[in-house]
C-alpha positions, 0 to 999 in steps of 0.5 A, spaced: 813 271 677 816 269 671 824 269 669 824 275 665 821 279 671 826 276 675 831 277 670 829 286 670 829 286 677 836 283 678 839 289 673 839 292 680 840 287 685 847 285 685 850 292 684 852 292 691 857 286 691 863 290 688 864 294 694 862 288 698 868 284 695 872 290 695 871 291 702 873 284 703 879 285 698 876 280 695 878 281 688 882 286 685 878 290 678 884 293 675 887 286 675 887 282 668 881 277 668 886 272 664 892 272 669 893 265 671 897 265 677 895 262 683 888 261 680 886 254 681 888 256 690 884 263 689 878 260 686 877 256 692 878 261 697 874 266 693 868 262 690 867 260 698 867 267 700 862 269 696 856 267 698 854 271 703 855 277 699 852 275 692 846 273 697 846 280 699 848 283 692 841 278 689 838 283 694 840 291 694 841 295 689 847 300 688 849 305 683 855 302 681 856 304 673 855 299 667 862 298 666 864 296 674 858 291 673 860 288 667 867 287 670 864 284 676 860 280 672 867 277 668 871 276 674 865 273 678 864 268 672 870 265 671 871 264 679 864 260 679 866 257 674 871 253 677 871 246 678 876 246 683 871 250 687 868 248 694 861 252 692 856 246 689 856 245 682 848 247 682 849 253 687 854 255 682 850 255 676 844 259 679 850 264 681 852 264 674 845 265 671 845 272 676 849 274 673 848 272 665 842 276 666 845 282 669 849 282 662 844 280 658 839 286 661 845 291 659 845 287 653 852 284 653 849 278 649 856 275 648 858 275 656 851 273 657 852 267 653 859 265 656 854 265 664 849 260 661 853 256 657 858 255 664 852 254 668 849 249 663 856 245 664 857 246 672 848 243 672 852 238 668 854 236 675 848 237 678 841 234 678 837 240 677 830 242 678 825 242 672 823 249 675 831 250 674 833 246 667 828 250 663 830 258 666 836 255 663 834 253 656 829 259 656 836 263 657 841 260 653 835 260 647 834 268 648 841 270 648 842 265 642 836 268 639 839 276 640 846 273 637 842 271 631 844 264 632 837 262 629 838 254 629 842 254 635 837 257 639 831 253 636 835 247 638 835 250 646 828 252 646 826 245 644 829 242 650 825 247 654 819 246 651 820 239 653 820 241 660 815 246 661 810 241 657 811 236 661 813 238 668 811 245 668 804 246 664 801 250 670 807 255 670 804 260 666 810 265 666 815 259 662 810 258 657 809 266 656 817 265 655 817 259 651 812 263 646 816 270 646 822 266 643 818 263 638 815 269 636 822 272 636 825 267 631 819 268 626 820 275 626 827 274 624 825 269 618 821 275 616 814 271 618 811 277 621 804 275 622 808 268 625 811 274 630 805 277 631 801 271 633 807 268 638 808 274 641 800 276 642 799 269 646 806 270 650 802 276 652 797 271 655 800 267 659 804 273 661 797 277 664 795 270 667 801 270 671 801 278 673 807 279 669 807 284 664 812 285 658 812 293 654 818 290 650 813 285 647 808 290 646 813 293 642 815 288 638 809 288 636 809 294 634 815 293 630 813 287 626 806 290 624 811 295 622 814 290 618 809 288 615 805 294 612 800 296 617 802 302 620 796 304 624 797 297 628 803 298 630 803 305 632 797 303 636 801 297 640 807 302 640 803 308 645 801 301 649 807 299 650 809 307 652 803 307 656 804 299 660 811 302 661 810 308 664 805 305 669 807 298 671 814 297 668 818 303 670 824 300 668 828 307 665 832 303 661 826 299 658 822 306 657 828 309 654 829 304 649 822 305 648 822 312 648 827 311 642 822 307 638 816 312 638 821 318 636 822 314 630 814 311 629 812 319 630 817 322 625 816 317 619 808 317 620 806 323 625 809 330 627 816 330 627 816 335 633 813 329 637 818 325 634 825 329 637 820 330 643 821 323 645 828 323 642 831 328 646 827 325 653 830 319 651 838 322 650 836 325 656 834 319 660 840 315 658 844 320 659 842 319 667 843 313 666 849 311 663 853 318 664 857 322 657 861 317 655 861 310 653 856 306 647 850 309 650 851 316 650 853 315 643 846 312 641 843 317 644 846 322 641 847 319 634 839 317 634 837 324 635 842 326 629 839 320 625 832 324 626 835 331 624 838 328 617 832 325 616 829 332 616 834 335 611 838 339 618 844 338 615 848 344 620 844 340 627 846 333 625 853 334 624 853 337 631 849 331 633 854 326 631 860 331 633 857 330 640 857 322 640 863 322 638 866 325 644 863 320 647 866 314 644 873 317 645 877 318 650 880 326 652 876 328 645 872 334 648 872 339 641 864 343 640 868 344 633 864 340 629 870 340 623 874 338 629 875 330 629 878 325 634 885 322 634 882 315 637 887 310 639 887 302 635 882 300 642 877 305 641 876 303 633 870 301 633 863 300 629 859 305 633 867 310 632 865 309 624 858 310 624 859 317 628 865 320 624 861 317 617 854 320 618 857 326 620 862 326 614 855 326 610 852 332 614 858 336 613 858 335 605 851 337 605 852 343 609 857 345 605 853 344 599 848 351 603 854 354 603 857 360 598 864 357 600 863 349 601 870 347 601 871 349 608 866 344 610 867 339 604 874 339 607 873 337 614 867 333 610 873 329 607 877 328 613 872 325 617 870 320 611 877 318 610 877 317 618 871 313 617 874 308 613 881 308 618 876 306 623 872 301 619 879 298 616 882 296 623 875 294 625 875 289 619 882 286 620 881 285 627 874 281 627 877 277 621 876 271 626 871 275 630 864 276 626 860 278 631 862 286 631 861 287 623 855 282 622 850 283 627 850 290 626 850 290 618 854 291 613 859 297 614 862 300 608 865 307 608 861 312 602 867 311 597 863 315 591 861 321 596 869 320 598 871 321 590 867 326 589 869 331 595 876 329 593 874 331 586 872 338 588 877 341 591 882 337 586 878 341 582 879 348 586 886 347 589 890 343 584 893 340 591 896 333 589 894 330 597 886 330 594 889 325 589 893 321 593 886 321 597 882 319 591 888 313 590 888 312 598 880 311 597 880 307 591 884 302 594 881 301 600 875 299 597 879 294 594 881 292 600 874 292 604 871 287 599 877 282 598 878 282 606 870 280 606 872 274 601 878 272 604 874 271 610 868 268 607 874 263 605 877 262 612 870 261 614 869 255 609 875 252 613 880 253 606 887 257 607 892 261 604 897 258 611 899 252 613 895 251 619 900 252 624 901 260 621 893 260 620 892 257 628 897 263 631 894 268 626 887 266 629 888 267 636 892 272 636 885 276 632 881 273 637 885 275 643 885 281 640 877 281 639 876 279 647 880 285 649 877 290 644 870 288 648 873 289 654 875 296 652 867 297 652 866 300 658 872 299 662 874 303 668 880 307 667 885 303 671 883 297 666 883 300 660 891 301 661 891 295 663 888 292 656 892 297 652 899 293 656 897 287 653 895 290 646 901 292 645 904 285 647 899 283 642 902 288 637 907 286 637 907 278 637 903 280 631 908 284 627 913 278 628 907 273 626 906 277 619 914 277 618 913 269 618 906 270 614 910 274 608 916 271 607 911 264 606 906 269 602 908 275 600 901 275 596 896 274 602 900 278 607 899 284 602 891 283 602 891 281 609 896 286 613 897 292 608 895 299 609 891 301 602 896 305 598 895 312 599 901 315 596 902 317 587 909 318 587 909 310 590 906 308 583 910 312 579 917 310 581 914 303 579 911 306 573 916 305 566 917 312 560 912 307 556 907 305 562 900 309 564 897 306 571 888 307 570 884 306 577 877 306 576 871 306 582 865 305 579 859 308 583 852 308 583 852 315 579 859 317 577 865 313 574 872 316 577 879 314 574 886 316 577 891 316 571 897 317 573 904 316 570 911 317 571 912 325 570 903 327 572 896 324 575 890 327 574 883 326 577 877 325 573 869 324 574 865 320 568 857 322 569 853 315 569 846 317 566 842 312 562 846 314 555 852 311 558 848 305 561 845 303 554 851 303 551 855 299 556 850 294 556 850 294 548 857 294 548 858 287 552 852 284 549 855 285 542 863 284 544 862 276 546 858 274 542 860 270 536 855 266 535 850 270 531 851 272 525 857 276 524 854 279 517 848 283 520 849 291 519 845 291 525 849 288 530 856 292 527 852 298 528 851 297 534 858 294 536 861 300 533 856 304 536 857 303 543 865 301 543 867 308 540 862 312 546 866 307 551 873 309 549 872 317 549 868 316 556 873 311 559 879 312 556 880 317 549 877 323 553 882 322 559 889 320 556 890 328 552 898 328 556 899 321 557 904 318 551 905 311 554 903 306 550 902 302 556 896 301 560 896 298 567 889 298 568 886 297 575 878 295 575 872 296 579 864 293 579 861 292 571 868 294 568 871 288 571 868 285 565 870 290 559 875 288 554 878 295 552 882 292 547 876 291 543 874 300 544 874 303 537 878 309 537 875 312 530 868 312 528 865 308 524 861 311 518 861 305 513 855 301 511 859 294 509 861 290 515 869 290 516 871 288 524 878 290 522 878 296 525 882 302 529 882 298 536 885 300 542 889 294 542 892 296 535 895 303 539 896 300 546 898 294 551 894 292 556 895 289 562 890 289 568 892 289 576 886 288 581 889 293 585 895 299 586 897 294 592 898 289 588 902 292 583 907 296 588 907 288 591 909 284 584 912 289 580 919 289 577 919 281 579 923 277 576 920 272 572 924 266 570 921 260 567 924 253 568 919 248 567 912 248 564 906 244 566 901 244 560 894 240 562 888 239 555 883 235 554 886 231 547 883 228 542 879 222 545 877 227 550 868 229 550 868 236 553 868 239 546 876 242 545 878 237 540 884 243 539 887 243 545 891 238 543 893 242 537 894 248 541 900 244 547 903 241 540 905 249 538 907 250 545 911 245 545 915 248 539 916 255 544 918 252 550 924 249 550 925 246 558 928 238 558 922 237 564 917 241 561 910 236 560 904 236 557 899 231 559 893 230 556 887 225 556 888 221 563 893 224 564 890 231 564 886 229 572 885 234 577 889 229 581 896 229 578 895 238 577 895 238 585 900 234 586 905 237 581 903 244 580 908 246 585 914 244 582 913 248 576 913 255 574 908 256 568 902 252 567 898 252 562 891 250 563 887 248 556 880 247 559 874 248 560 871 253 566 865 254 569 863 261 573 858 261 578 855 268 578 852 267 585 857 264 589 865 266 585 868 260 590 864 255 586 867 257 580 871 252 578 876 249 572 873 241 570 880 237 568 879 230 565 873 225 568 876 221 573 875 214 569 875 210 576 874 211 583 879 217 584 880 222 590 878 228 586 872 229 582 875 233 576 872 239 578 878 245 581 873 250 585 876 256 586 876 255 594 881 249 593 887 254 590 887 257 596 890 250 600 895 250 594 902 251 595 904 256 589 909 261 590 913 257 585 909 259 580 911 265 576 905 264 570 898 261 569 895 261 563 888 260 563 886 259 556 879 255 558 872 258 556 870 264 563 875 263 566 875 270 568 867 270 569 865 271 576 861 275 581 862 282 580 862 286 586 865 294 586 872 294 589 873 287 588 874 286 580 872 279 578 872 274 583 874 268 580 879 262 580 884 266 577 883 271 583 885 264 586 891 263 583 894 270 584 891 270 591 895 264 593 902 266 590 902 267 583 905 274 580 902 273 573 895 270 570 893 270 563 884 269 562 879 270 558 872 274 560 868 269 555 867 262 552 873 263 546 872 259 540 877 253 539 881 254 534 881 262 534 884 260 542 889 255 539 892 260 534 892 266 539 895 261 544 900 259 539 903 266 537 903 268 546 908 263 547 912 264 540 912 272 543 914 270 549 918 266 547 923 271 544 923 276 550 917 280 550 914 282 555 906 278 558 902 283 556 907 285 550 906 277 549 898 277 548 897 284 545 902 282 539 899 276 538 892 280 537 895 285 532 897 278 528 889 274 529 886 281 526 891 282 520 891 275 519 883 274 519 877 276 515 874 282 515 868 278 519 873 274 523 876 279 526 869 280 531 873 282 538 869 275 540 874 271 537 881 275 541 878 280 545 876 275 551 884 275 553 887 278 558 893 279 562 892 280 570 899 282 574 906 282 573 908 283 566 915 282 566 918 278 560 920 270 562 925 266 561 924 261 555 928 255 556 935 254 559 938 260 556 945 259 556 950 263 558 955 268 552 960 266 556 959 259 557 958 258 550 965 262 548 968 258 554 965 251 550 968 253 543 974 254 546 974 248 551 971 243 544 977 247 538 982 245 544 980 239 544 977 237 537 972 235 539 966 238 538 960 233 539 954 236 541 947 232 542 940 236 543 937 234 549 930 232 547 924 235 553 919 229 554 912 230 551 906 226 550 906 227 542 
């Protein structure tokens, strides 16, 4: 008999130990599984007793529920896993596989990897059989496989196979095992016919050893699926049906497979078949694991994929109605406009693909309607629960993957969100659907920045220092361990785990007050709640201020204008005009190469620039007088100069780019986020000390400039410690060092984007001219290991050092993220490679600007106005000033050492007194 069938027929055996150990007082469920009091003495005492009844358990079959054996399952595990134990390492082991396979017969792949790996360290100990060594990495390589560890799992396999092949090649039924997880690994590289052959011999094997596997038959049929050849698969799948139903009848088994008919029938036979099985399935499933809990939930779930599928908006919404009230806890409404209250513990993946699926059925059922905004709204309700849900999940497995990226990537549906919130704006007039619109706009924002940041912990890059990120790592993970208990949880337990959730809340909270005061920037990306509330933003806004937040959606833009006195909600319809213009419009705005006396390219520059402004700014800003933008970004708009939009249409035949621009009427500024600016607005900016880094005159990269450009600098910023470092100097190594103890840094380098991977983005500094311990290339991920949060100013005047990977909600991921990220409140950059000298003259013109107190984006827009009066009519392309831009705080800063009036009338006082009056200018160092 083979492992896997010994396996199917453990599911049942050991349902009777729990009451055994009851019976006994063995053990305790609703005590915690981690309470270490009297461990080690317990251990002893518990291990050595259980052997007449984990016997009796591997024996008979009980009816005890999934959540009572998962929680035997756990504390059996940790007592057999004791060392102290008198039971033998090898005895333990064999235990321990018991009771990994019931887990992993439940499907509980985590807790069944935590038994295998235990039993590999108590054989470890032992000298184990061959029969022994290979059921073990058979084992450990299947729930490997199922948790999509790939290498680890073929790693495993191979010692298996070693032992199958060399000390057990008349064993058929662990030959048949060995191929199933071969087969199982080319099917998760999509090599399907790969799949297909494994699994075919597996079979094999299987039938010479009298076993028989419905489940490989299935995925079979699956991979044929895969693969395009439809017949075969539905011709493999009503095999398997058939195999389990005469030979298998294991309910569970025919359960899962009645599921994968339901959908086989629907998408290539008769969809009432297909609700057919679908609805035995619900039915047997029901059986077996009761109302509530994750499998009553697929279910139901299931059978309401099926109905949308088949455009029954009004039976799918009660369908996914249905699996809600299974999943949460007191939730027993039959009004599908009704939505639960879940508490933190029960904010799960499956919580927000029931309220998502049933927000869409809602809204498509409203659509059917003479009055839909009844069922919009409750559409939107369960939307924005959706995203909630998703939010916590997020934060919670931020060390944890395993919820989210087994399952997929889970996103709320913004732009439906949007739209829902659009109509009946449109209908009520009611401010909350726009604070909905803000609320939602951010959260996706939040969503993706999240990801990133997680993404960079995973690199093993941090923002924290490592005792911070060490505390916030195992409170994440204490938190993920106790969520998965929650799954199927008796209701003692479950109040027992939410005890020490919120003792986890609470040492959370305390962590996060360390967090923000270390970086307030981080704490708001990583903790903050996405902002939901306009009048928030206004009381940050001044009389001259307009805050614009776009969502870019995959059929409509939206932008949320607000100032300090009204806000509106407005759709901008993505149709093929707008996507050529756009296209247009970045191709010709940039481009400074080519010639620029072409009348084609100013006609196609003029053209496309004014269709931009009337549909992403003109049209929209009828009631807003302020003359300042405060633009918030998202998907390809990350990448749009709106300084360069034209106001006024362009109807001559000479070519002559001094024209209406925006930048002319209005200031710019960009923030990625309203978090961000509610977190940075108002800050003062004070600058005391300059580092400015270029390449001078001996350098090769080709900016012959910036030598130039750090001499005007110097003119402007009159700092004693100011420094400005150029050739050797210039190194990446002297930047780490140093950018800590300054407060605006200048960086006139060159810079690459890494449109695939924005971490790779990186600044090149100064080739190292011997063997150094940086290699001259600042990559984005390394900013987030630096200490910034004395620096209130970073000036990027580099080629593409905005550029990075456009993703929706994110903005530009970039080393100037980067910056922001790890502290810095202001950072100013460009979108394109800039010509040199039109730089050095910009940068010239910011630094005098900001030198008198203008305000950062003051600052950058006058010195635009100055470049395109001063330039000719063809040098006035936007390619040559338009690439700038400010993101962040905008306050003005400080120039210098200001000294005080008082001061200075106190000093003439003090030297007309005394009558001496000699005065000596300070002299700040410079390489010039």
């Amino acid at each position: 008999m083979g492992i896997r069938t010994v396996r199917a027929m453990r599911v049942g055996m050991l349902l009777i130990l729990p009451v055994w150990l009851l019976v006994c007082g063995c053990f305790h469920p609703g005590k915690p599984a981690n309470d270490q009091t009297g461990q080690a003495h317990h251990s002893k005492v518990h291990a050595n007793s259980l052997i007449p009844q984990i016997n009796s358990f591997l024996l008979r079959k009980g009816q005890l529920k999934v959540g009572d054996q998962i929680d035997s399952v756990k504390i059996l595990a940790g007592y057999l896993d004791d060392e102290d134990s008198l039971i033998s390492a090898e005895e333990s082991a064999t235990y321990l596989l018991g009771l990994g396979d019931i887990a992993f017969a439940w499907d509980r792949f985590a807790l069944a990897d935590s038994c295998f790996e235990r039993a590999l360290r108590r054989y470890d100990q032992a000298d184990p059989s061959p029969e022994q060594s290979a059921s073990l990495y058979i084992r450990l390589a299947e729930v490997k496989l199922e948790l999509r560890d790939l290498i680890t799992s073929e790693s495993y396999l191979d010692i298996a196979f070693d032992v199958v092949k060399n000390r057990l090649s008349s064993d058929e039924g662990k030959w048949g095992d060995c191929m199933g997880i071969i087969a199982g690994l080319h099917y998760y590289r999509h090599e399907y016919e790969n799949a297909i052959a494994a699994w075919e011999t597996a079979l094999k094997h299987y039938e010479r050893a009298g076993i028989y596997k419905p489940r490989y038959l299935a995925n079979i049929a699956q991979a044929y699926e895969r693969s395009g050849h439809y017949s075969k698969g539905v011709e493999y799948l009503n095999r398997a049906v058939g195999q389990a139903r005469r030979k298998s009848k294991d309910p569970k088994v025919l359960a899962d497979l009645y599921l994968l008919k339901g959908f086989f029938e629907n998408k290539y036979g008769s969809g009432d078949s297909g609700l057919f099985y679908l609805r035995q399935m619900e039915v047997m499933r029901r059986q077996l694991y009761g109302e509530k809990g994750s499998y009553a939930f697929g279910a139901s779930y299931t059978v309401g994929l099926y109905f949308n599928n088949a455009n029954l908006p009004d039976s799918a919404a009660k369908r996914f109605h249905k699996s809600l009230t299974a999943l949460v806890e007191g939730f027993e409404s039959m009004d599908i406009k009704d939505n639960p209250r879940p508490r933190i513990s029960e904010c799960t993946t499956d919580l927000f693909l029931g309220l998502k699926e049933k927000g869409l059925a809602l809204a498509r059922l409203g659509e059917s309607r003479p009055i839909p905004t009844e069922y919009y709204d409750a559409a939107l309700n369960a939307l924005l629960l959706a995203d909630s849900v998703i939010h916590v999940c997020r934060r919670n497995s931020f060390y944890d993957d395993s919820q989210l990226e087994l399952k997929g990537n889970y996103q709320a549906p913004y732009e439906k969100i949007l739209d829902l919130s659009y109509s009946l704006y449109q209908t009520t007039r009611d401010v909350k659907y726009l604070n909905m619109s803000l609320r939602t706009m951010e959260s996706s924002r939040a969503a993706l920045v999240q990801d990133a940041l997680k993404r960079l912990n995973n690199t093993g890059e941090s923002v924290l220092p490592a005792s911070l990120q060490q505390s916030e790592r195992n409170l994440a993970q204490s938190r993920a361990n106790l969520l998965m208990e929650m799954a199927d949880a008796s209701d003692e337990k479950r109040k027992s785990i939410n005890e020490r959730l919120r003792d986890i809340n609470r040492d959370q909270w305390k962590l996060q007050q360390e967090i923000k005061r270390y970086n307030p920037n981080y704490n708001s990306i990583r903790y903050a709640e996405p902002v939901s509330d306009i009048g928030a933003i206004r009381k940050k806004l001044l009389e001259s201020d307009t805050f614009l937040e776009y969502l870019w959606g995959d059929h409509s833009a939206y932008l949320l204008a607000i100032d300090q006195t009204s806000a509106t909600l407005k759709r901008i319809a993505r149709n093929a005009e707008f996507d050529s213009f756009s296209q247009t419009f970045i191709e010709e705005v940039g481009d400074g190469e080519r010639d620029l006396t072409s009348i084609r390219r100013y006609e196609r520059f003029t053209e496309s620039a004014f269709y931009l402004y009337n549909k992403l700014l003109g049209e929209h800003l009828t009631g807003f007088p302020g003359n300042h933008l405060i633009i918030s970004v998202d998907g390809r708009l990350s990448g749009y100069p709106f300084g360069a939009m034209i106001m006024e249409p362009v109807n001559s035949a000479e070519v002559n780019y001094k024209l209406e621009y925006v930048i002319n009427r209005y200031v710019i500024a960009q923030v990625y986020s309203a978090g961000v600016l509610l977190s940075t607005r108002g800050r003062k900016v004070n600058e005391e000390k300059l580092l400015a880094f270029g390449y001078g005159h001996n350098a090769e990269a080709g900016l012959p400039g910036t030598e130039e450009e750090l001499r005007s600098i110097g003119l402007s910023m009159h700092h004693p410690e100011n420094e400005y470092l150029v050739n050797d100097d210039a190194s990446e190594d002297r930047f780490k060092k140093t950018v800590g103890d300054y407060n605006i840094v200048h960086l006139a380098l060159h810079g690459m984007a890494d449109t695939t991977n924005a971490l790779q983005s990186h600044l090149i500094f100064r080739k190292p001219q011997q063997e150094a311990a940086e290699d001259g290339l600042l990559y984005a991920h390394e900013l987030y290991g630096l200490d910034l949060k004395n620096v209130e100013l970073v000036v990027l005047s580099a080629c593409e050092s905005g550029l990075g990977k456009v993703q929706t909600g994110e903005g530009v991921m970039s080393i100037a993220r980067g910056f922001i990220y790890s502290g810095c409140p202001s950072v100013l950059m460009s979108l394109w490679k800039v010509n040199d000298d039109a730089t050095a003259r910009l940068m010239k013109d910011f630094y005098r600007n900001l030198s008198a107190k203008s305000r950062i984006d003051d600052a950058l827009a006058f010195a635009a106005r100055a470049y395109i009066n001063e330039a000719s009519e063809f040098n006035a392309h936007p390619s040559k000033w338009a690439a700038f831009f400010s993101m962040g705080e905008t306050s003005p800063v400080r120039p210098g050492q200001d000294i005080p009036i008082w001061a200075i009338i106190l000093g003439g006082v003090c030297l007309a007194a005394s009558g001496y009056a000699i005065v000596r200018p300070r002299r700040h160092k410079t390489l010039f």
